[in-house]
C-alpha positions as CSV (number, residue, x, y, z in Angstrom):
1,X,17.5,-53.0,17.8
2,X,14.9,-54.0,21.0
3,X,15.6,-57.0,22.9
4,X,12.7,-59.3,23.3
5,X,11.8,-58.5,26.4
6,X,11.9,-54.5,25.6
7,X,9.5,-55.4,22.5
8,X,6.9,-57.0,24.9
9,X,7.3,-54.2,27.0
10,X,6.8,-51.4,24.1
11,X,3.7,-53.6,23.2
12,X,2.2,-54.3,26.9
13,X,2.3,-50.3,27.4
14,X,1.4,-49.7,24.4
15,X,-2.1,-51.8,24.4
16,X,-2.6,-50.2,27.6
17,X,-2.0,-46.3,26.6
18,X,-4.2,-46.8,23.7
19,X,-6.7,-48.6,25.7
20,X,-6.7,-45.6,28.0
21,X,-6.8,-43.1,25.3
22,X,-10.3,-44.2,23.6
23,X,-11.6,-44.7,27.2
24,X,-10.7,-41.7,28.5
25,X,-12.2,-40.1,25.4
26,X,-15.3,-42.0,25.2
27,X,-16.1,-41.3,28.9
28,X,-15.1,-37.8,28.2
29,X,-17.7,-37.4,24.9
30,X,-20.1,-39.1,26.9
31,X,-20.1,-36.2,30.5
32,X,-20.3,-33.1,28.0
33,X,-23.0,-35.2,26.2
34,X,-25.0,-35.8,29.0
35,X,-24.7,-32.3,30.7
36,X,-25.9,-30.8,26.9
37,X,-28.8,-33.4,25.8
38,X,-31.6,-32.7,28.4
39,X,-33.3,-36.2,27.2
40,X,-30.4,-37.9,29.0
41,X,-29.3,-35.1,31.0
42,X,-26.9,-36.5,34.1
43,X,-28.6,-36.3,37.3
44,X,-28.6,-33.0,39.4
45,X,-26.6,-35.2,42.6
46,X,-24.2,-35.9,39.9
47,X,-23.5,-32.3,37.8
48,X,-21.0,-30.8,39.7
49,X,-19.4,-34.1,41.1
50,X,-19.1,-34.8,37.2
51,X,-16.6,-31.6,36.7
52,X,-14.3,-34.0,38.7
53,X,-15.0,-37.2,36.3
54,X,-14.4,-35.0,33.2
55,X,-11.4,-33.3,35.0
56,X,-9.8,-36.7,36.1
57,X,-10.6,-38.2,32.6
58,X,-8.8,-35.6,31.1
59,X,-5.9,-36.0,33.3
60,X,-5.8,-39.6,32.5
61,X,-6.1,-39.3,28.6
62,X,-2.9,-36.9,29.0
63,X,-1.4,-39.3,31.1
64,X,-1.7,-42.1,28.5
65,X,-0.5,-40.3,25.8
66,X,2.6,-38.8,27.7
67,X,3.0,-42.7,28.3
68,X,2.6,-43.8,25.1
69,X,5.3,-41.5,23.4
70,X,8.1,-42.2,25.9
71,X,7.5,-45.9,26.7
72,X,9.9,-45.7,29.6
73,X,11.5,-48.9,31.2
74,X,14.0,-48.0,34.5
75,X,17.5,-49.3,34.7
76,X,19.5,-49.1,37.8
77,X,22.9,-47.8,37.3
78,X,23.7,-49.1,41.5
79,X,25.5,-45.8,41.3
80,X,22.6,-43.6,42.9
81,X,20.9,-43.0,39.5
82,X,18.0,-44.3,37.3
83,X,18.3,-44.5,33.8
84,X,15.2,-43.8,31.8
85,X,15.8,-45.9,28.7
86,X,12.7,-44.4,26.0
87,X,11.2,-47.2,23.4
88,X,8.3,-44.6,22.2
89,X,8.3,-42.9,19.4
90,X,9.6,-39.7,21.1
91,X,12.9,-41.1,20.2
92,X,11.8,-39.8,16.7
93,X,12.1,-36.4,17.3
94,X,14.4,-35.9,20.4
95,X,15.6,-36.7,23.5
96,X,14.1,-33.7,25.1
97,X,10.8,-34.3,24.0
98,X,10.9,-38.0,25.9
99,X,12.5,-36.3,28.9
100,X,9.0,-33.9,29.3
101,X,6.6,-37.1,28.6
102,X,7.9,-38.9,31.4
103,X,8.1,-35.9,33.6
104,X,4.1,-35.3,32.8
105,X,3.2,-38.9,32.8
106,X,4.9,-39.7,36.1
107,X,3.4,-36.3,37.9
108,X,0.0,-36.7,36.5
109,X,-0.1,-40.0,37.9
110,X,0.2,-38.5,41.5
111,X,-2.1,-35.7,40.3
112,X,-4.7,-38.2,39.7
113,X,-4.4,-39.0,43.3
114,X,-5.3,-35.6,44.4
115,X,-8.0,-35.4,42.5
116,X,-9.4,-38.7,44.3
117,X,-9.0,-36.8,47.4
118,X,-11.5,-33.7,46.2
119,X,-13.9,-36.4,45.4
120,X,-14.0,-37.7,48.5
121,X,-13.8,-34.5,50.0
122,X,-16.5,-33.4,47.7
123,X,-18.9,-36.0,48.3
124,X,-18.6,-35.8,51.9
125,X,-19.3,-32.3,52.1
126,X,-22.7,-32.5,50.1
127,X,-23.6,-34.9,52.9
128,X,-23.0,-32.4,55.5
129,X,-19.7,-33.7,56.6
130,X,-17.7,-31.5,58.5
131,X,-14.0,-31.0,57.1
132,X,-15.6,-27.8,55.6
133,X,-16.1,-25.2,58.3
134,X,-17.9,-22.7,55.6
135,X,-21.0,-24.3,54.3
136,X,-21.6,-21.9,51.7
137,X,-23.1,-23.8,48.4
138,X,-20.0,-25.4,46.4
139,X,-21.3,-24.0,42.7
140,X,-19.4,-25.7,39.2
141,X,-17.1,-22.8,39.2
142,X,-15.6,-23.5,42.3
143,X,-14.5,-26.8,41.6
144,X,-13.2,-26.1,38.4
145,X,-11.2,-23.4,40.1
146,X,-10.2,-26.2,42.9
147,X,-9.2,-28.4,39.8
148,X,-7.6,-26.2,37.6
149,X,-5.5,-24.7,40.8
150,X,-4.3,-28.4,41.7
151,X,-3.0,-29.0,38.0
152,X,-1.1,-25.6,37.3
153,X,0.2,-26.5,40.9
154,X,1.6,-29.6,39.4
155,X,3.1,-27.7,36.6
156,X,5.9,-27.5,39.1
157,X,7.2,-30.5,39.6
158,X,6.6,-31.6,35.9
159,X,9.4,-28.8,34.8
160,X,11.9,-30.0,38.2
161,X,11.7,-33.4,37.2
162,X,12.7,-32.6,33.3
163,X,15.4,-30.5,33.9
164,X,16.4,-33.1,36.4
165,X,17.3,-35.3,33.5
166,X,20.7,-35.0,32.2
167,X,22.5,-37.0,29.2
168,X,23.6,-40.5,30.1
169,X,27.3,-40.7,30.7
170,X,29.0,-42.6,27.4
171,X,30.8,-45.2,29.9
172,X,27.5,-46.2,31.6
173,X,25.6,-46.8,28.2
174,X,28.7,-49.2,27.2
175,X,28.2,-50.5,30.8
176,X,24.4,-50.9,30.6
177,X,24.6,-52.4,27.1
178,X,22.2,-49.4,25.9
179,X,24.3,-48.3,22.8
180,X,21.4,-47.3,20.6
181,X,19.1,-46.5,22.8
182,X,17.8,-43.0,23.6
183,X,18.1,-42.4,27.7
184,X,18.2,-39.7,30.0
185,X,20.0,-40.0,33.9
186,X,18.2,-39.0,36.4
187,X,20.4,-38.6,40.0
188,X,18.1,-39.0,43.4
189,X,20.8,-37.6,45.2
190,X,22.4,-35.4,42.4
191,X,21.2,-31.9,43.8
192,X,18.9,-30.0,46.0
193,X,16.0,-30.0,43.5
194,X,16.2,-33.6,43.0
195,X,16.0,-34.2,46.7
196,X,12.9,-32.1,47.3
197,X,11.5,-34.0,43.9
198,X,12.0,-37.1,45.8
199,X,10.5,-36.3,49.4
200,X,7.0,-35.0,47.6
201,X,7.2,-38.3,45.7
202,X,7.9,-40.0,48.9
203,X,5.6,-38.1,51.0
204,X,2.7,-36.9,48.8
205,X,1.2,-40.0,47.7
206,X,0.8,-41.7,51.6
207,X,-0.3,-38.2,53.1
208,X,-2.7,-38.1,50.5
209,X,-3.6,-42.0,50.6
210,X,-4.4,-41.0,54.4
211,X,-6.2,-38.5,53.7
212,X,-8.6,-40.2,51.9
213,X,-8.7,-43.1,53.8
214,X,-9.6,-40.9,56.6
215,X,-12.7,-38.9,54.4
216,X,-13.9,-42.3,52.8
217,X,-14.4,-43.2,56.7
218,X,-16.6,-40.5,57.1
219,X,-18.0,-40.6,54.0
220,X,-20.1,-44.3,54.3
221,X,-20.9,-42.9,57.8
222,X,-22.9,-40.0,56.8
223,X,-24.4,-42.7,53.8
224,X,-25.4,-44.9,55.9
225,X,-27.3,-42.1,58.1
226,X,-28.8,-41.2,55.1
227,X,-32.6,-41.5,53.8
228,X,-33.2,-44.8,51.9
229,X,-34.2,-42.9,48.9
230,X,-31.1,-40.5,48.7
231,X,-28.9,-43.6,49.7
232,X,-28.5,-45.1,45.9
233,X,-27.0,-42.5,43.7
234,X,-24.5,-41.6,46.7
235,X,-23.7,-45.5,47.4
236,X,-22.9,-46.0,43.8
237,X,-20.5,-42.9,43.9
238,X,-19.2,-44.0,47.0
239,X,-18.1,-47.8,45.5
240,X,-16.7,-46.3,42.2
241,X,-14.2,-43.9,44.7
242,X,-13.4,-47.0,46.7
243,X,-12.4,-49.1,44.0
244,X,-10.6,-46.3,42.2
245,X,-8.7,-45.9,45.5
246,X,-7.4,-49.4,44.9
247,X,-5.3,-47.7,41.5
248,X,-2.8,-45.6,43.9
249,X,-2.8,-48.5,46.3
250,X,-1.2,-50.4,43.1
251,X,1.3,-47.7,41.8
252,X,2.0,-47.6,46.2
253,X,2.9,-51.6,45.7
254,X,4.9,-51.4,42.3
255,X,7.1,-48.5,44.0
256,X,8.2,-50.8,46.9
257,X,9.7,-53.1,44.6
258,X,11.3,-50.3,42.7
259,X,12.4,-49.0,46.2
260,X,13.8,-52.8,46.9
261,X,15.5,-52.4,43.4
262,X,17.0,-48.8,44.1
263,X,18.4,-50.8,48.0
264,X,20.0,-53.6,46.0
265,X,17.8,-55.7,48.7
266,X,16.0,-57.7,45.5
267,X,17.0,-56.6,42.1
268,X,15.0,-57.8,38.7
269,X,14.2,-56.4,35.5
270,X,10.9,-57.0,36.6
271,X,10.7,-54.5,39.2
272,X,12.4,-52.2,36.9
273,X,9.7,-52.6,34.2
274,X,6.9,-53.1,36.7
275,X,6.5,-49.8,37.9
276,X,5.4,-47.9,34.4
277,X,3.6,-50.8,33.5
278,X,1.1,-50.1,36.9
279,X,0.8,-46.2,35.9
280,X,-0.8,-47.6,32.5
281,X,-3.1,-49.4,34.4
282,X,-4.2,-46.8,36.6
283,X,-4.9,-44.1,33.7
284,X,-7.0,-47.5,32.0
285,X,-8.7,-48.7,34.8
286,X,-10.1,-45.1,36.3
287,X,-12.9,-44.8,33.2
288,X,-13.7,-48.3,33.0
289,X,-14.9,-48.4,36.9
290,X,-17.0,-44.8,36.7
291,X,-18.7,-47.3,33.2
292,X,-19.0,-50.0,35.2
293,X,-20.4,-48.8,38.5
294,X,-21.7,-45.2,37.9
295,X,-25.4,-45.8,37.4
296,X,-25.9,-42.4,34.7
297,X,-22.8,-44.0,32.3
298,X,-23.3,-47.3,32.5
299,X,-26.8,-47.3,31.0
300,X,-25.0,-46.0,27.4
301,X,-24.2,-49.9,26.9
302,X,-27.4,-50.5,27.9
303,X,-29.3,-51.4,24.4
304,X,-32.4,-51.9,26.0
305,X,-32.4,-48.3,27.2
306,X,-34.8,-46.0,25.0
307,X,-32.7,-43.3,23.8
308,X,-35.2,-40.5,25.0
309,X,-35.9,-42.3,28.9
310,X,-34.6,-40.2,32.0
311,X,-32.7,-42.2,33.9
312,X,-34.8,-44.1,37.1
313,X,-31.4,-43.1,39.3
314,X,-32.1,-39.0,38.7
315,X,-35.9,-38.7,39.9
316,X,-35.3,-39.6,43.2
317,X,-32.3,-37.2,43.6
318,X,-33.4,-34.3,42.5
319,X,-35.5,-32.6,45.5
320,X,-32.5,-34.1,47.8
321,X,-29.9,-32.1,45.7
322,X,-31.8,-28.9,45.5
323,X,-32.6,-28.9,49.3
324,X,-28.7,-29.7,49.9
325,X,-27.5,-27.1,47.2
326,X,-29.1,-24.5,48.7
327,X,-28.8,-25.4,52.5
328,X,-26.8,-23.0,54.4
């Protein structure tokens, strides 16, 4: 039977997964909507950056639902292991199925990440940035390519991490008080695999962080150099990627007080629980900013929008995105 405090966990994760999901899948309806209905057809600036949307929203969808059927919380065994305690309904079927959910939902996290970064990258190389030495035109194929090469990349340490997981020693779930629970161990230092798991945990998510702060530099350089008139859609881009940089910033802040658990320098089943609860948030909060601040999806809670109206944001783009799609 759940404790109290495991039942507000199930519940808090749960509200958020499920808040993700219909999110996620509204904003994903709402991109292949807009790239088939010519009446409200997204902006040309916008087409190919929007393979990146409907990738990431994707990603985050999966994310949620990976989430939602393990419902991990962490416990510290202060023997060099975590203990993945499941609550989800995963524990339904079997213990291996819960094993793989948090495998995907911790990678695809990072993956999200990554994604940021070919935004960014993206962006700043339709503005003539120069982290691109080939300035050949960047057509939808190739950044589905770029996308679907990252993910199948990731595919890697998704299978690591779940045969990482073994069964949880019957001595440490009397120790642990988990009799009853469905839990796998996970050793940081068990083995060679583990270890490498660990450094492209450790090391992935601040080279990438840098990176990004260092493109997003020269992003609003080349933004502000730009025309007033192609200045607005590319601005509005440029604040929903800065804000959805804060998400990995968050996950960044819940891991140090996991990594302060893991030390034994401040312990608390809050910064045990903490950590899963901040990937929820980020797989949530990713659609709701591109609603919020992305002028082309924000206007379908606009009531006073006429259904059949082209967007004011598109007519000033379009001879700017033609002349930049087809410079050399």
């Amino acid at each position: 039977m759940l404790t109290p405090q495991d039942t507000l966990h199930l519940v808090c994760i749960w509200v958020l997964d499920g808040s993700a999901i219909l999110c996620n899948f509204l904003l994903i309806i709402v991109i292949i909507l807009r790239f088939m209905l010519f009446s409200t057809r997204t902006p040309k600036p916008m087409r190919t950056y929007s393979i990146f949307l409907l990738n990431n929203a994707i990603i985050d969808m999966a994310s949620a639902v990976a989430s939602a059927l393990g419902t991990v919380r962490i416990v510290q065994d202060r023997e060099g292991s975590m203990i993945f305690v499941f609550l989800g309904p995963c524990t339904l079927i079997n213990e291996e199925l819960c094993r793989f959910c948090q495998g995907l939902h911790i990678n695809l996290v990072q993956h999200s990440a990554l994604v940021l970064l070919l935004s960014f990258a993206y962006r700043l190389y339709i503005l003539g940035g120069d982290v691109f030495k080939d300035r050949r035109t960047i057509r939808p194929i190739h950044v589905w390519f770029a996308c679907l090469l990252s993910l199948t990349m990731m595919a890697i340490p998704i299978a690591a991490y779940y045969f990482e997981q073994t069964s949880v020693a019957p001595e440490m779930i009397t120790k642990l008080r988990l009799k009853g629970y469905t839990a796998a161990n996970y050793n940081i230092f068990g083995s060679t695999r583990a270890i490498l798991l660990d450094a492209l945990g450790v090391l992935l998510s601040p080279t990438i962080m840098t990176l990004i702060f260092i493109v997003r530099h020269r992003l609003l350089l080349k933004i502000e150099k730009a025309k007033p008139t192609e200045k607005r859609l590319h601005v509005s881009i440029a604040r929903a990627l800065t804000y959805q940089l804060l998400l990995p910033c968050g996950v960044a802040s819940a891991a140090v007080f996991w990594l302060l658990d893991v030390c034994e320098i401040w312990s608390s089943e809050f910064s045990e629980r903490v950590i899963m609860l901040t990937c929820s948030i980020f797989s949530l909060a990713s659609p709701l900013i591109n609603f919020a601040v992305l002028p082309p999806y924000r206007e379908i809670f606009q009531r006073s929008k006429k259904p059949n109206s082209i967007s004011p944001h598109a007519e000033p783009f379009t001879q700017q995105s033609t002349s930049q799609q087809s410079s050399p």
